[in-house]
C-alpha positions, 0 to 999 in steps of 0.5 A: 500500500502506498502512503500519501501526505496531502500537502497541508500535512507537509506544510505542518510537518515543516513546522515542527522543529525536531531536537537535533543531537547538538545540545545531547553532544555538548552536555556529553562533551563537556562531561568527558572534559577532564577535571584537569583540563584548564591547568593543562591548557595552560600549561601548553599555553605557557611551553607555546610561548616559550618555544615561540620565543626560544624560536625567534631567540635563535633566529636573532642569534644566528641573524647576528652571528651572520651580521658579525661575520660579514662585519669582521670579513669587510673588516679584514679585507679593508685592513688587507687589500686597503678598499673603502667604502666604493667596494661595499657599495657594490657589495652591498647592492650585489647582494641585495640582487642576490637575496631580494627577499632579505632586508639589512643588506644596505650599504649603510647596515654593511659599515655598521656591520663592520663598526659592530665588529671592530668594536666587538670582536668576540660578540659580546658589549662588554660581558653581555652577549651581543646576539641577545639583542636585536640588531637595532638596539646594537646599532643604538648602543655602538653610534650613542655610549662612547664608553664601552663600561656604560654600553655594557650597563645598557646592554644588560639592562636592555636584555634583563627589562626588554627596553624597546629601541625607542626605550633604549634611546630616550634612557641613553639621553637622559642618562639613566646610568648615572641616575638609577639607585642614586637616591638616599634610602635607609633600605639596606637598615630597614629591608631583608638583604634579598630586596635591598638591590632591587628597591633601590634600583627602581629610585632614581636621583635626580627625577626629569620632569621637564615634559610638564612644561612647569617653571621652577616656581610651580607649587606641589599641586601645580605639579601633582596635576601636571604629573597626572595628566601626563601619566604616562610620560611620568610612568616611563620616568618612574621605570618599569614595573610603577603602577598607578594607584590614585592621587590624594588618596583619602586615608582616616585614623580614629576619625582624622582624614590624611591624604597622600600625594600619590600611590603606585603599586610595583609589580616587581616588587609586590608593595605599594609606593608612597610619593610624596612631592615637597616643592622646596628643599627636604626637612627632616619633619617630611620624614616623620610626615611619610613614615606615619603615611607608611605605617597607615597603608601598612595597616588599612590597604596593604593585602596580606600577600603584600610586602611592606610599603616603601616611601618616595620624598620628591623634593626641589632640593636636599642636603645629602647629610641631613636626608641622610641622618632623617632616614636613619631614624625612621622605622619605614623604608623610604628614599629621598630624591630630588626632581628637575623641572627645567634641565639643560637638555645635553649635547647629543651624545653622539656627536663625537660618534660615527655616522654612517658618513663618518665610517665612510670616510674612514674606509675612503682614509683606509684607502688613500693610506693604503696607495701612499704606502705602496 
C-alpha cells in the first residue's frame, strides 16, 4: 500500500522543529572534559610561548652571528687589500640582487656591520652577549655610549627589562646610568638583604620632569596635576614595573582624614609606593610626615600577600647629610630624591660618534693610506 501526505500535512510537518543531537553532544562533551583540563591548557599555553620565543631567540642569534661575520670579513679585507667604502657599495647592492627577499643588506647596515665588529670582536658589549639583542638596539648602543663600561650597563639592562629601541634611546639621553639607585634610602637598615638591590634600583636621583612644561616656581599641586595628566610620560620616568594607584588618596585614623600625594603599586616588587612631592628643599619633619603615611597603608590597604610599603620624598632640593641622618631614624623604608623641572637638555651624545658618513670616510682614509704606502 502506498502512503500519501496531502500537502497541508507537509506544510505542518515543516513546522515542527525536531531536537537535533547538538545540545545531547555538548552536555556529553563537556562531561568527558577532564577535571584537569584548564591547568593543562595552560600549561601548553605557557611551553607555546616559550618555544615561540626560544624560536625567534635563535633566529636573532644566528641573524647576528651572520651580521658579525660579514662585519669582521669587510673588516679584514679593508685592513688587507686597503678598499673603502666604493667596494661595499657594490657589495652591498650585489647582494641585495642576490637575496631580494632579505632586508639589512644596505650599504649603510654593511659599515655598521663592520663598526659592530671592530668594536666587538668576540660578540659580546662588554660581558653581555651581543646576539641577545636585536640588531637595532646594537646599532643604538655602538653610534650613542662612547664608553664601552656604560654600553655594557645598557646592554644588560636592555636584555634583563626588554627596553624597546625607542626605550633604549630616550634612557641613553637622559642618562639613566648615572641616575638609577642614586637616591638616599635607609633600605639596606630597614629591608631583608634579598630586596635591598632591587628597591633601590627602581629610585632614581635626580627625577626629569621637564615634559610638564612647569617653571621652577610651580607649587606641589601645580605639579601633582601636571604629573597626572601626563601619566604616562611620568610612568616611563618612574621605570618599569610603577603602577598607578590614585592621587590624594583619602586615608582616616580614629576619625582624622590624611591624604597622600600619590600611590603606585610595583609589580616587581609586590608593595605599594608612597610619593610624596615637597616643592622646596627636604626637612627632616617630611620624614616623620611619610613614615606615619607608611605605617597607615601598612595597616588599612596593604593585602596580606603584600610586602611592606616603601616611601618616595620628591623634593626641589636636599642636603645629602641631613636626608641622610632623617632616614636613619625612621622605622619605614623610604628614599629621598630630588626632581628637575627645567634641565639643560645635553649635547647629543653622539656627536663625537660615527655616522654612517663618518665610517665612510674612514674606509675612503683606509684607502688613500693604503696607495701612499705602496
Amino acid at each position: 500500500m502506498q502512503l500519501r501526505v496531502s500537502s497541508a500535512a507537509c506544510s505542518t510537518l515543516r513546522k515542527i522543529e525536531i531536537p537535533l543531537a547538538g545540545p545531547i553532544m555538548s552536555r556529553m562533551s563537556d562531561q568527558l572534559i577532564p577535571a584537569d583540563y584548564a591547568s593543562w591548557l595552560a600549561d601548553l599555553k605557557s611551553r607555546i610561548q616559550r618555544s615561540r620565543t626560544q624560536a625567534a631567540l635563535a633566529v636573532n642569534q644566528e641573524l647576528m652571528r651572520l651580521y658579525h661575520h660579514i662585519g669582521s670579513e669587510i673588516l679584514a679585507r679593508q685592513s688587507r687589500q686597503g678598499w673603502g667604502a666604493k667596494v661595499i657599495d657594490r657589495l652591498a647592492a650585489d647582494l641585495r640582487a642576490a637575496f631580494p627577499d632579505m632586508k639589512g643588506l644596505s650599504a649603510s647596515n654593511l659599515k655598521y656591520m663592520r663598526y659592530f665588529a671592530e668594536l666587538c670582536p668576540s660578540l659580546q658589549i662588554g660581558q653581555q652577549p651581543a646576539d641577545q639583542l636585536p640588531w637595532f638596539h646594537i646599532v643604538t648602543l655602538l653610534t650613542k655610549v662612547a664608553d664601552p663600561d656604560q654600553r655594557e650597563w645598557y646592554a644588560i639592562r636592555a636584555v634583563e627589562r626588554a627596553w624597546s629601541r625607542p626605550t633604549l634611546q630616550a634612557n641613553i639621553k637622559a642618562q639613566l646610568h648615572l641616575r638609577e639607585g642614586a637616591a638616599v634610602t635607609n633600605f639596606k637598615q630597614r629591608l631583608p638583604e634579598p630586596q635591598v638591590q632591587l628597591a633601590q634600583e627602581i629610585l632614581k636621583d635626580p627625577y626629569h620632569f621637564d615634559f610638564l612644561g612647569l617653571g621652577d616656581e610651580a607649587h606641589e599641586r601645580d605639579i601633582e596635576n601636571a604629573l597626572v595628566r601626563h601619566i604616562t610620560r611620568f610612568l616611563l620616568e618612574l621605570g618599569a614595573g610603577f603602577a598607578f594607584v590614585g592621587r590624594q588618596q583619602r586615608l582616616e585614623v580614629n576619625g582624622d582624614e590624611f591624604f597622600i600625594d600619590l600611590l603606585f603599586y610595583h609589580t616587581r616588587l609586590k608593595r605599594y609606593v608612597v610619593v610624596e612631592l615637597k616643592a622646596g628643599a627636604f626637612a627632616p619633619a617630611h620624614a616623620g610626615q611619610l613614615n606615619f603615611y607608611l605605617a597607615a597603608v601598612d595597616a588599612q590597604i596593604r593585602a596580606p600577600d603584600d610586602n611592606p610599603t616603601i616611601g618616595l620624598l620628591l623634593c626641589k632640593t636636599k642636603n645629602q647629610l641631613v636626608a641622610e641622618y632623617a632616614l636613619s631614624g625612621m622605622a619605614k623604608p623610604m628614599g629621598v630624591a630630588e626632581y628637575q623641572l627645567l634641565r639643560a637638555l645635553p649635547e647629543p651624545l653622539d656627536t663625537s660618534l660615527p655616522t654612517v658618513e663618518q665610517l665612510e670616510e674612514e674606509l675612503n682614509a683606509g684607502l688613500k693610506d693604503e696607495k701612499q704606502d705602496r
